[in-house]
Backbone as CSV, one residue per row, in Angstrom:
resi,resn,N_x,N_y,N_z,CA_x,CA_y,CA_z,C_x,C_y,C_z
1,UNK,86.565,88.523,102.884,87.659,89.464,102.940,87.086,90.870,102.719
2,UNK,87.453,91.903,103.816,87.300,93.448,103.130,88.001,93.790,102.284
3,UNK,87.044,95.071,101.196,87.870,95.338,100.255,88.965,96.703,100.802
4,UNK,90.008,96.748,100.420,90.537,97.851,100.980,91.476,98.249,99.746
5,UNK,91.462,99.944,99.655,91.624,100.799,98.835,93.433,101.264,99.026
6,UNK,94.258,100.500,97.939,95.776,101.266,98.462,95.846,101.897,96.996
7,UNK,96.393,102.873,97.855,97.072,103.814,96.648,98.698,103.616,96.472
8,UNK,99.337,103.665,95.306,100.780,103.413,95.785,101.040,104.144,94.657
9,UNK,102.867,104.687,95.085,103.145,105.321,93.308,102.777,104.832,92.268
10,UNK,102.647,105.257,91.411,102.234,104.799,89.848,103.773,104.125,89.337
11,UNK,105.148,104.332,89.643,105.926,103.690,89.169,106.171,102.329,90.318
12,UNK,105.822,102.014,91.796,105.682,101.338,92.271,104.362,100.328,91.423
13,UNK,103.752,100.667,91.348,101.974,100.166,91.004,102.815,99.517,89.707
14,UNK,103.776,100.072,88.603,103.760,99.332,87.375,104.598,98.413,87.369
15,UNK,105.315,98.524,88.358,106.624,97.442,88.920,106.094,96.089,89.504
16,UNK,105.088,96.649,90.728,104.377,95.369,91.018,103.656,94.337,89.869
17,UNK,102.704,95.196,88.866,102.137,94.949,87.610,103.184,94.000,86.940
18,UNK,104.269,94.079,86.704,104.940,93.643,85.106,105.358,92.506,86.286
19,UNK,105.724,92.554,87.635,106.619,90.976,88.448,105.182,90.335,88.424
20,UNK,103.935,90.262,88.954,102.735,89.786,88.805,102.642,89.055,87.668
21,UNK,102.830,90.129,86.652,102.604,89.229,85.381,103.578,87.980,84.607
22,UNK,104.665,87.936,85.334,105.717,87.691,85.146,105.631,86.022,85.810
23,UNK,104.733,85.939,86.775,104.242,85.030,87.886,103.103,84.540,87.698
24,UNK,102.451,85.447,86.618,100.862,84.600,86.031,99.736,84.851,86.994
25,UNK,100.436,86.448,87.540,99.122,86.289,88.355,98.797,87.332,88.622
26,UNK,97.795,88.076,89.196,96.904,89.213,89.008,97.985,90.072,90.368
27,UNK,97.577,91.570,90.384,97.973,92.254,91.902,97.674,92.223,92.402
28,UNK,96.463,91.582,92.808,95.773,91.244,94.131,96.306,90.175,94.787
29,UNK,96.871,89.280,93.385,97.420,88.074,94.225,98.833,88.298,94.679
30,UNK,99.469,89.292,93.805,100.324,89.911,93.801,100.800,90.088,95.973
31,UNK,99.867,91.000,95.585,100.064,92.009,97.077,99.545,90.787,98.145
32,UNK,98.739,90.159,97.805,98.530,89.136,98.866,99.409,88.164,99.232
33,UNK,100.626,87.800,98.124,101.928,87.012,98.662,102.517,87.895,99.244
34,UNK,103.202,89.425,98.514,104.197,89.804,98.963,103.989,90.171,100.792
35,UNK,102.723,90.784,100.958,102.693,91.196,101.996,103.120,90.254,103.449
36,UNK,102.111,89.360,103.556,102.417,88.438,104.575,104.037,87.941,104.318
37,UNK,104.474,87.797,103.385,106.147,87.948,103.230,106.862,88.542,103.926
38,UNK,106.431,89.882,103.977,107.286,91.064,104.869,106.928,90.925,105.784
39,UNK,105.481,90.692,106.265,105.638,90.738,107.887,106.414,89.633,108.550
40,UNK,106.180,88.269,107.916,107.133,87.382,108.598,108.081,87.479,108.505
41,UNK,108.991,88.628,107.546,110.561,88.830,107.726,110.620,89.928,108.943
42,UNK,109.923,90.901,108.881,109.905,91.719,110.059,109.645,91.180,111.561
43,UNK,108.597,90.104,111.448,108.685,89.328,112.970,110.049,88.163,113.119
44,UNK,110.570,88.117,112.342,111.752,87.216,112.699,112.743,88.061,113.157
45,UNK,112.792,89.392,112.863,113.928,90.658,113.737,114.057,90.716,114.819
């Protein structure tokens, strides 16, 4: 996997942080569910 650099608000960034943790799991793993999430809601439009 490449590493790739996101920047996001800092009150976005602490929101993702506390549901992550909430789920037992890091933001990487974080962002790696949510994302492919959205795109398959966006390709079902």
């Amino acid at each position: 996997m490449k590493p790739y650099t996101l920047n996001l608000p800092l009150q976005l960034q602490q929101e993702a942080e506390r549901l992550a943790a909430l789920q037992g799991i890091s933001l990487d793993e974080f962002i790696l569910w949510a994302v492919p999430e959205k795109v398959a809601a966006l390709k079902q439009q």
